[in-house]
C-alpha positions as CSV (number, residue, x, y, z in Angstrom):
1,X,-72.6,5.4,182.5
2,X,-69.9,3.7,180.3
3,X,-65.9,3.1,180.6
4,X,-65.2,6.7,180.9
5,X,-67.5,9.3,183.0
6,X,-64.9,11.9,181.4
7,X,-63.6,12.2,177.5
8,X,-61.4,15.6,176.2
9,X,-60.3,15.2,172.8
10,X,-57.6,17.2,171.4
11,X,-59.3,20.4,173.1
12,X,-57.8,23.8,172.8
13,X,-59.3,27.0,174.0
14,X,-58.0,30.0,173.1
15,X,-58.7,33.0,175.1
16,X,-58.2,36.6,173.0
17,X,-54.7,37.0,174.8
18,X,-53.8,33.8,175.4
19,X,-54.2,30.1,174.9
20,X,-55.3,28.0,177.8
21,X,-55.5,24.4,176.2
22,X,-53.3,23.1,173.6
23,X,-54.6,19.8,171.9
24,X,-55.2,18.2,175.0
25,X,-56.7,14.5,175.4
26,X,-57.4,12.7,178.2
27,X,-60.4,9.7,179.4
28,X,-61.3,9.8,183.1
29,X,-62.7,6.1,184.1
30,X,-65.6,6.0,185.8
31,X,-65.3,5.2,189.4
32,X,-62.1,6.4,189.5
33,X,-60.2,9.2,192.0
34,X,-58.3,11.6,189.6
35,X,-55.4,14.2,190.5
36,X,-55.3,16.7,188.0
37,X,-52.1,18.4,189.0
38,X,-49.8,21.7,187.5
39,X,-48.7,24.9,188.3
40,X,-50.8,28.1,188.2
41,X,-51.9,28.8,184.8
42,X,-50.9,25.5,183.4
43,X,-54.8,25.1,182.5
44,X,-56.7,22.9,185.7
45,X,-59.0,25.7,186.2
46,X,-59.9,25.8,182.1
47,X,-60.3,22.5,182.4
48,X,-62.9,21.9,185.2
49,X,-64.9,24.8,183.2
50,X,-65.5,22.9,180.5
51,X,-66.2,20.0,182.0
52,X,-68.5,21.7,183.9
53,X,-70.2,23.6,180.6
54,X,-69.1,26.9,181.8
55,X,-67.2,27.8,178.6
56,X,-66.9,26.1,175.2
57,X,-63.5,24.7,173.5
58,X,-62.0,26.8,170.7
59,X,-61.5,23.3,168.7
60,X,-62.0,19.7,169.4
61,X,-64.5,17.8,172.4
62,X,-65.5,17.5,175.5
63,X,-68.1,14.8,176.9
64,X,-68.7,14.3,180.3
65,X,-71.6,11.4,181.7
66,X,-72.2,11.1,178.0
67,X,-73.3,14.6,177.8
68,X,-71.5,17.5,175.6
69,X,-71.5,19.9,179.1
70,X,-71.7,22.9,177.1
71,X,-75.6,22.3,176.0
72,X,-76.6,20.0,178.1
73,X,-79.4,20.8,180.6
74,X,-80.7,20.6,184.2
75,X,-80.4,16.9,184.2
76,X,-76.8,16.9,183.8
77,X,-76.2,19.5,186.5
78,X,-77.9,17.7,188.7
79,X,-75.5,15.0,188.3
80,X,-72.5,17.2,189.0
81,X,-71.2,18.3,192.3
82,X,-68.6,21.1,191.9
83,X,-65.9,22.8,194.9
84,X,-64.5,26.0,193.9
85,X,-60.9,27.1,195.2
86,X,-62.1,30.1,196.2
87,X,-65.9,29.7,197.6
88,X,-68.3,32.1,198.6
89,X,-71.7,31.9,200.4
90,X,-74.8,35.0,201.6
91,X,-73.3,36.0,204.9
92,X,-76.4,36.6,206.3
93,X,-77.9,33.3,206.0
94,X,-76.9,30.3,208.1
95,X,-75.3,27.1,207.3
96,X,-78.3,25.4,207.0
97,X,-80.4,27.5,205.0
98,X,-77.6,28.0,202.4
99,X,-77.4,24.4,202.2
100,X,-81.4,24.3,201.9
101,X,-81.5,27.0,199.3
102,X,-78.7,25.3,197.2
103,X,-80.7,22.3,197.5
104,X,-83.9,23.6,196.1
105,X,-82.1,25.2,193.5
106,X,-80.9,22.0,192.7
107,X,-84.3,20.0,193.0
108,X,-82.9,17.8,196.4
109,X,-84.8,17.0,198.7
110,X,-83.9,19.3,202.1
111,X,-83.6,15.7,203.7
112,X,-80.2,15.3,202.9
113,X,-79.3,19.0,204.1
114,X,-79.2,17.6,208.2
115,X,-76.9,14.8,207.1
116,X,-74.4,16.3,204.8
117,X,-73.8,19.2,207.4
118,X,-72.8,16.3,210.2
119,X,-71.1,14.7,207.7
120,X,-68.4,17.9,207.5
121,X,-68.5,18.6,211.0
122,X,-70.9,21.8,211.1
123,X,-73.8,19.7,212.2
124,X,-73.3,22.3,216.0
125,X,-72.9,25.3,213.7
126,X,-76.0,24.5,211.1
127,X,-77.9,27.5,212.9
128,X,-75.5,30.0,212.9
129,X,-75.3,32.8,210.2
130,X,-72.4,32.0,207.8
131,X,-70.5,35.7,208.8
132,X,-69.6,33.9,211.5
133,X,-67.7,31.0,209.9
134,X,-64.1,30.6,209.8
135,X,-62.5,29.7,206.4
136,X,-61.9,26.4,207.1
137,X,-66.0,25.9,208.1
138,X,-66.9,28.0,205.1
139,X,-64.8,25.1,203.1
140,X,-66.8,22.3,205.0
141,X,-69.8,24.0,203.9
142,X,-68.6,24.4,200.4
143,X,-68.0,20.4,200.3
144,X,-71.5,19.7,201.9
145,X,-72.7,21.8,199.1
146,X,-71.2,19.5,196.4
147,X,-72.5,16.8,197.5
148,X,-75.9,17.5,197.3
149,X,-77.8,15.2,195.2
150,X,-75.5,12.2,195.7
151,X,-73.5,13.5,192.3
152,X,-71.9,11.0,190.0
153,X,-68.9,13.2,189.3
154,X,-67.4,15.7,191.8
155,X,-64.9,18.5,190.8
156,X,-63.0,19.3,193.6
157,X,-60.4,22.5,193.5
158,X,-58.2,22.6,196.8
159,X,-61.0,21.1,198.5
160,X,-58.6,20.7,201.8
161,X,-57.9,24.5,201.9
162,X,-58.8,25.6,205.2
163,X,-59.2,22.2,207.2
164,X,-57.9,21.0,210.0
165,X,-55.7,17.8,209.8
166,X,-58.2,16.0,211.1
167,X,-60.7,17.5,208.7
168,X,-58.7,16.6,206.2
169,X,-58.5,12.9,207.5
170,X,-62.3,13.1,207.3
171,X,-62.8,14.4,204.4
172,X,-60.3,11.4,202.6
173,X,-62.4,9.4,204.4
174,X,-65.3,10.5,202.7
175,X,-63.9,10.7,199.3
176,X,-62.8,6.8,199.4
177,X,-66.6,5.9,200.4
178,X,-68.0,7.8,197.5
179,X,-65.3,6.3,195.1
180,X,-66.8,2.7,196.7
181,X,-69.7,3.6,195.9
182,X,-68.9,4.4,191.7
183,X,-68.8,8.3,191.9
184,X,-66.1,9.5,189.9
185,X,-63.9,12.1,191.6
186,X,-61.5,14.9,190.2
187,X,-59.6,16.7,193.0
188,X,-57.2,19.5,192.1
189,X,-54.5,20.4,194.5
190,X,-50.9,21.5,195.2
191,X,-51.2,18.9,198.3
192,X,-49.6,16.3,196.2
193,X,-48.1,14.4,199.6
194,X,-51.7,13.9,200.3
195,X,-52.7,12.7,196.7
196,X,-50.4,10.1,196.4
197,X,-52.0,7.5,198.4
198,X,-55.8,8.5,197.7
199,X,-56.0,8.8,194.2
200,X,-55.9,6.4,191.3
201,X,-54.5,8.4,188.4
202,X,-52.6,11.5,188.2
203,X,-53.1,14.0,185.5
204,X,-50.3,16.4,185.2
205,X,-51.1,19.9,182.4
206,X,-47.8,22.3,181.6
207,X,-48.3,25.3,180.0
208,X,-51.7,24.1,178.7
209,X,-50.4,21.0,177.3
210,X,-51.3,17.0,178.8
211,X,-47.3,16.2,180.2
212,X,-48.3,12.7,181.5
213,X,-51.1,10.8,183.1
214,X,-51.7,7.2,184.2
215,X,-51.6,6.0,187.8
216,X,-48.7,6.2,190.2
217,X,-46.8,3.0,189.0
218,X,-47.4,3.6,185.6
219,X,-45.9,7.1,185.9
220,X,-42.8,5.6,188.1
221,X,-42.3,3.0,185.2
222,X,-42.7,5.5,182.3
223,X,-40.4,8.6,184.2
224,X,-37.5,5.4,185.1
225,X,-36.3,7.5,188.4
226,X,-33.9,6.0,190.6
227,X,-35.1,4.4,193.8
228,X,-33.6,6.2,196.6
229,X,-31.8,3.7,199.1
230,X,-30.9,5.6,202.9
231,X,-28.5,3.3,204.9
232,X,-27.6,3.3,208.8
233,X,-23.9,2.1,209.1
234,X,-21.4,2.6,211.9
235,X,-19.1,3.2,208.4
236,X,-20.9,5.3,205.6
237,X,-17.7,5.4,203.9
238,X,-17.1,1.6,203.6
239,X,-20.3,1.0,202.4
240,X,-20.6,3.7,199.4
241,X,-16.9,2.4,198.3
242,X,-18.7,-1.3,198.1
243,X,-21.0,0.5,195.5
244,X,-19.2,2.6,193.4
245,X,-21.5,2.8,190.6
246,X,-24.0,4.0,192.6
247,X,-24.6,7.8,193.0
248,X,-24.6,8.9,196.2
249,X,-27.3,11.6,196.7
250,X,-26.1,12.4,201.4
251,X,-24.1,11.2,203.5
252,X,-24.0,11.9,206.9
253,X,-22.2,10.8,210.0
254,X,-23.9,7.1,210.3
255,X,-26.6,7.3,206.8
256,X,-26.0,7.5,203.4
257,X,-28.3,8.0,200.3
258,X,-27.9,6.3,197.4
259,X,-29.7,6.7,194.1
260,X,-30.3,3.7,192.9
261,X,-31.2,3.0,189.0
262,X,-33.9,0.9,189.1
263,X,-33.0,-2.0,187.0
264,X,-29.9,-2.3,189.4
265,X,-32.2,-1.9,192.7
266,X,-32.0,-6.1,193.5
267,X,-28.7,-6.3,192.8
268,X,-27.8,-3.5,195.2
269,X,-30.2,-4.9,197.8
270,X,-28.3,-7.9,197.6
271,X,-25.0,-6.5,197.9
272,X,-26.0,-4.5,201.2
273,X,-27.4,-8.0,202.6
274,X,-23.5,-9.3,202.2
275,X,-22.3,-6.6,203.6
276,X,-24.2,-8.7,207.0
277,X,-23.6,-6.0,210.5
278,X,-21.6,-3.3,208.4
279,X,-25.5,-2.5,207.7
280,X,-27.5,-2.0,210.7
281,X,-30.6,-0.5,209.0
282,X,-31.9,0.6,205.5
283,X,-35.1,2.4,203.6
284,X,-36.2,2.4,200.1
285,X,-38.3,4.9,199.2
286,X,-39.9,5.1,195.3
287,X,-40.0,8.0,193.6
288,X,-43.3,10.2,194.8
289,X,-45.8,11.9,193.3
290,X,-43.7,15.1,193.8
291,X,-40.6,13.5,192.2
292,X,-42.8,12.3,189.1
293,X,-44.8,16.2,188.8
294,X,-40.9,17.5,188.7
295,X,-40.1,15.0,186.2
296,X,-42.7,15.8,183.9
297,X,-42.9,19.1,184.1
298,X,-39.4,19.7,182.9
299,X,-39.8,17.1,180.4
300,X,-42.3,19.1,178.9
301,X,-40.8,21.9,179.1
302,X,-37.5,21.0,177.4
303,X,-39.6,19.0,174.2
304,X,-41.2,22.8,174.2
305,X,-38.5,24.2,173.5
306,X,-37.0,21.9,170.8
307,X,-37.1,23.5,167.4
């Protein structure tokens, strides 16, 4: 398949109102779990349709599994599983023949059908006419769907809309077994808490433009946060005058926060340790995947607006 199941290179698409894409480039490795993460109309939804061949970039290219999407045929979509945000299925039919008729259209053997719909937890409701199905099963069937044909890329767009936590749990589950096994995943979400431990890289668009991407400790090293510090004393007070370089973000009655500049984070560990029972308890926490989408985003905003 090579390196990279995904290549964009300096891709714009320009809509007649608006442009969607702004010299964007990116390689997704193969194998890899991707978070493609930004606000509403920062370009996620453009750019899962051209990956998936459903509209061509205004300048610049897009090859995905070695194919140029926009041309390429049958075999190619067969190699694709794809989640929309927003998914919709014939009422009238039930779970199981939706699933059989996608299949056929898709040249997969009904086999799989039985399996997939246990595999998302409708394996009771496989009989019963889709109508019937509340949004979170209609989303189970939308993911069963997607992974017809064992795909070797999946676009995922809020794939967790709708499920249970324990659906969700499942579904993660899922996901990891599939990345084990060399598919190459793209999930969008807003669900970044639950992206940060499942994915491998984060991709984060502004206003059509690529503001960062690289995996969570590249991201953290690039960005240069501060490492937040909470510590339990019987005196707060003492403790933050020890450190009087150090920011402090709370304090409350027996914990304060301290922000903590990362190249300073041993030293400061070190100087809690000698502070010996004045510090009963303490919890470093590295900037998250939240704290790193924030960061970016206004970066980019504020090169935007330089002249």
């Amino acid at each position: 398949m090579g390196e990279y199941s995904c290549i964009v290179t300096d891709v714009v698409k320009q809509y007649p109102r608006h442009r969607a894409l702004q010299g964007v480039t990116l390689a997704v490795p193969t194998g890899a779990c991707v978070a493609l993460l930004g606000h509403n109309g920062a370009g996620k939804t453009t750019l899962m349709k051209l990956l998936l061949g459903l509209t061509r970039p205004s300048s610049g290219s897009v090859r995905v599994l070695g194919y140029d999407p926009a041309t390429a045929g049958s075999a190619f979509r067969r190699q694709i599983g794809f989640l929309p945000e927003s998914v919709t299925f014939y009422d009238e039919m039930s779970g199981l023949d939706t699933l059989r008729y996608l299949a056929r259209l898709k040249g997969v053997a009904w086999s799989q059908c039985d399996l997939l719909l246990q595999q998302v937890g409708l394996a009771e409701a496989a009989k019963r006419r889709v109508k019937t199905y509340s949004k979170g099963m209609r989303q189970r069937l939308g993911l069963a769907q997607a992974l017809l044909g064992q795909p070797r890329l999946l676009l995922l767009d809020e794939p967790t809309t709708g499920l249970d936590p324990i659906l969700r749990q499942e579904f993660y589950r899922m996901i990891l077994a599939l990345r084990g096994q060399g598919v190459t995943i793209v999930l969008s979400s807003h669900l970044l808490t639950e992206l940060e431990a499942r994915t491998d890289l984060a991709i984060i668009l502004r206003q059509g433009r690529l503001a960062a991407m690289g995996s969570l400790e590249s991201l953290r090293a690039e960005a240069n946060l501060p490492v937040l510090i909470r510590v339990q004393s019987s005196d707060v007070q003492r403790v933050a005058a020890q450190l009087p370089t150090i920011p402090v973000l709370q304090q409350e009655a027996q914990t304060v926060q301290l922000a903590v500049p990362v190249d300073a984070k041993m030293a400061v560990l070190r100087q809690l340790a000698a502070m010996g029972t004045l510090v009963s308890d303490l919890e470093i926490q590295l900037p998250t995947l939240d704290d790193l989408y924030t960061h970016f985003g206004h970066r980019q905003a504020e090169e935007g607006e330089q002249p």
